[in-house]
TIDOKE-451153 format. One record per residue (C-alpha): x, y, z. Coordinates in steps of 0.5 Angstrom, whole numbers, plus 500, padded with zeros to 3 digits. Example, Ala and Ser with C-alpha at 12.3 -4.5 7.8 and 13.67 -1.06 7.14 Angstrom:
2
525491516/527498514/
//
This chain:
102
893732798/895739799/896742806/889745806/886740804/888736810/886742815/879742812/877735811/880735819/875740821/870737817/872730821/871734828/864738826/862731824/864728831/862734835/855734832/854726833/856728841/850733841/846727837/847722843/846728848/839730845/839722845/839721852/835727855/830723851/831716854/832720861/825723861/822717857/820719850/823716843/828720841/827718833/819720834/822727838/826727833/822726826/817730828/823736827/826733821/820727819/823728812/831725814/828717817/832714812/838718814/843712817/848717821/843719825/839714826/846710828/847716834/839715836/841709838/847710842/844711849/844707856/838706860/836712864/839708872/846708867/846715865/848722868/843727869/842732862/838738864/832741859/837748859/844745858/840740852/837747850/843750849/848745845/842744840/842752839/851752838/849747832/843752831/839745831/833750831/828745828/830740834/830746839/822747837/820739838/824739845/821746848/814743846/816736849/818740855/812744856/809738856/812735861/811740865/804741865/803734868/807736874/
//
């Protein structure tokens, strides 16, 4: 394997890491504020439910007593650095709910 090839497939590998971050980030702000993150999550994308990988991440959270607070801001901006707008849509909508029942 050439030298390129090395640098890209590790670029690819750390792309595949980061954005697994930002699934179990979302993951937890769901379970954080009690909602499902595959529901959430189907709702912005209901066409990728046999998608393994996400589905695996969806489920690598801890109870909210475990888990450090996630701001609806900082989940907001990580899915836009991974231009996550379908996503963004869903927890901007399930935000605006939240905030009405207050």
């Amino acid at each position: 394997m050439n030298r390129a090839n090395e640098i890209s497939e590790r670029v690819i590998s750390n792309y595949q890491k980061d954005e697994g971050m930002m699934i179990i980030i979302y993951a937890q702000w769901c379970v954080n504020n009690g909602l499902d993150p595959k529901a959430v999550y189907l709702n912005a994308y209901p066409g990728q439910a046999n998608n393994e990988y996400v589905m695996h991440m969806l489920e690598q959270t801890v109870t909210h007593e475990e888990a450090e607070p996630i701001s609806n801001e900082m989940l907001l901006q990580v899915l836009s650095l991974f231009g996550n707008e379908d996503l963004a849509y869903a927890v901007s909508k399930e935000i605006e709910m939240m905030e009405a029942k207050e």
